[in-house]
N, C-alpha and C positions, 0 to 999 in steps of 0.2 A: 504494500500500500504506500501511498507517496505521504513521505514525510508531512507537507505541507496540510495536505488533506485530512493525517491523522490527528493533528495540530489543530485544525477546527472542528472536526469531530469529540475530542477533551475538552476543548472550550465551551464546546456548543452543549456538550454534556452538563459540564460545570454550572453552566447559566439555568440550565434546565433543575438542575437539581436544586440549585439554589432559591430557584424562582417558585418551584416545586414545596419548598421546605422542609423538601428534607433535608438539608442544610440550613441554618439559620446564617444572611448575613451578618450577622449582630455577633456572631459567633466569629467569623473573622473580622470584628471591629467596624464594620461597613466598609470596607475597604476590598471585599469581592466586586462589587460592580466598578469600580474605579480600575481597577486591574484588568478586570476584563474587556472594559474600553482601552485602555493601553496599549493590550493588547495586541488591537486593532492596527495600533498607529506601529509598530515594532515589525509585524509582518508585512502581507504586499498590498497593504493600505488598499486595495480594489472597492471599488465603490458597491461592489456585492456583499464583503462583510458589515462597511458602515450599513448596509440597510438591512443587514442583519440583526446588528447589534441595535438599533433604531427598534423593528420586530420585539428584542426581548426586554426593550426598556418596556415597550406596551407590554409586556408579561406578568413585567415587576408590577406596573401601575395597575393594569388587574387584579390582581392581586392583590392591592392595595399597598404595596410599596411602596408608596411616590417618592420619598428620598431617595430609593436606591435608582429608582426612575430618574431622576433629578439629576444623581451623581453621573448617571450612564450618558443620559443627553447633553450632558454642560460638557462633560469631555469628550462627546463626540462632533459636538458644535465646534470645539476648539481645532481638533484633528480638521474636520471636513476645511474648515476656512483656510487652513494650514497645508492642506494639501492641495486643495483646489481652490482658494479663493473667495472673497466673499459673497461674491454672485452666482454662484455655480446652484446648479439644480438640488445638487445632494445637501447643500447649506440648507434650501428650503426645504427638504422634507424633514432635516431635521429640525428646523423650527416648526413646523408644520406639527410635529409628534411633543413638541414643547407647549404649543398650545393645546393641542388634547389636553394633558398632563395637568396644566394650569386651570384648564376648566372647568376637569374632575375634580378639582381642590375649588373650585369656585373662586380662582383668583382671577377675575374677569379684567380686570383695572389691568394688572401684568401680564394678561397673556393680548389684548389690543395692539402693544405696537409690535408683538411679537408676529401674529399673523399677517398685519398690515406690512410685514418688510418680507416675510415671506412672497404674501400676492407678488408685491414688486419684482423680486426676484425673477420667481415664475415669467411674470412679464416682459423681462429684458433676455431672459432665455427664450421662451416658446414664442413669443407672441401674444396678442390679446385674447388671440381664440384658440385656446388649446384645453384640452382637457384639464390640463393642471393646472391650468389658472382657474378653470371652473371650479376645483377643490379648492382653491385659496378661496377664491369670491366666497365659496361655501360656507366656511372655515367661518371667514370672517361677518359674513354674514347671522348667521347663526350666532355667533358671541354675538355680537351688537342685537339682537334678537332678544338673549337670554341676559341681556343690560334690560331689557323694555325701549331700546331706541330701537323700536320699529322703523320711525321714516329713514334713519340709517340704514338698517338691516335690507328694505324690500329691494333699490337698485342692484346691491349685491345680491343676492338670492335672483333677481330675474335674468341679472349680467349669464350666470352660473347656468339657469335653466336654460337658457339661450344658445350657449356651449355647447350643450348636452343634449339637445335638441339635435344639433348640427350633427356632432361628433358623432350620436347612438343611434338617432332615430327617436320617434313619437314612441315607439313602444316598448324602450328598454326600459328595465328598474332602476336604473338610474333617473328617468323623468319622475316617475312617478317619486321616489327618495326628494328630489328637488319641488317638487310641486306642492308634497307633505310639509317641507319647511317654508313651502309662502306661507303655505295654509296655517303656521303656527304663529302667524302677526298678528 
């Protein structure tokens, strides 16, 4: 088996396990998810594992981790800029996955400019009408929603179903996901 490979299979074990609980992070000081973004940045940095590692921060925060959530995505925001730059696609999903996280904890005030520089991102990479600007719009939409700034929230939310119109078709579940969230103004 290739070194490399068995390398993120231990890793990828570890995360599980941890996320799992059958390991307590608390147990290695919280200092498991910090190492296993490091990880990342030590190997061949492919933008396959940041969006791995990305994946198992939402593990943590299901689980209701959020710090160790927190500690995964701060260091992997830091890697991603580092490797690629502050504009780069993978910057934005991992802010993208920063807002979730924030949301879940109802830090709505902290997670605003977080998705608002995401959209941007997205935008200067794809374009206006890309699918992933449709998840930013969404993103962002939906927090300023769940603020009660509706007249905020509806441009984004129709920008998005607009998208996704284009992109899927009238009868993907993705219209119908985006049409649920006008419906919740």
């Amino acid at each position: 088996m290739d070194k490399s490979l068995l390398k993120f299979l231990y890793r990828a074990l570890a995360i599980s396990l941890v996320a799992a609980s059958t390991f307590s992070a608390a147990s290695f000081g919280h200092a498991a998810p910090v190492l296993i973004a490091e990880g990342v940045a030590t190997q061949s940095n492919s933008q396959a594992e940041i969006a791995a590692m990305v994946e198992e921060a939402k593990v943590f925060a299901s689980n209701g981790k959020y710090a160790e959530a927190v500690l995964i995505l701060e260091k992997l925001l830091g890697i991603a800029e580092k490797l690629f730059g502050p504009d780069h696609h993978d910057v934005a999903n991992v802010l993208n996955a920063i807002v979730n996280l924030l949301i879940l904890q109802g830090q709505y005030t902290a997670a605003e400019p977080v998705a608002r520089r995401s959209l941007s991102i997205n935008e200067k990479v794809f374009g206006a009408e890309n699918r992933e600007v449709a998840v930013s719009l969404n993103n962002l939409g939906s927090l300023l929603s769940a603020q009660n700034k509706y007249s905020l929230a509806e441009p984004f939310l129709r920008r998005s179903l607009a998208i996704k119109e284009k992109t899927f078709g009238p009868d993907h579940p993705e219209i119908a996901l985006a049409l649920n969230n006008l419906g919740q103004l």
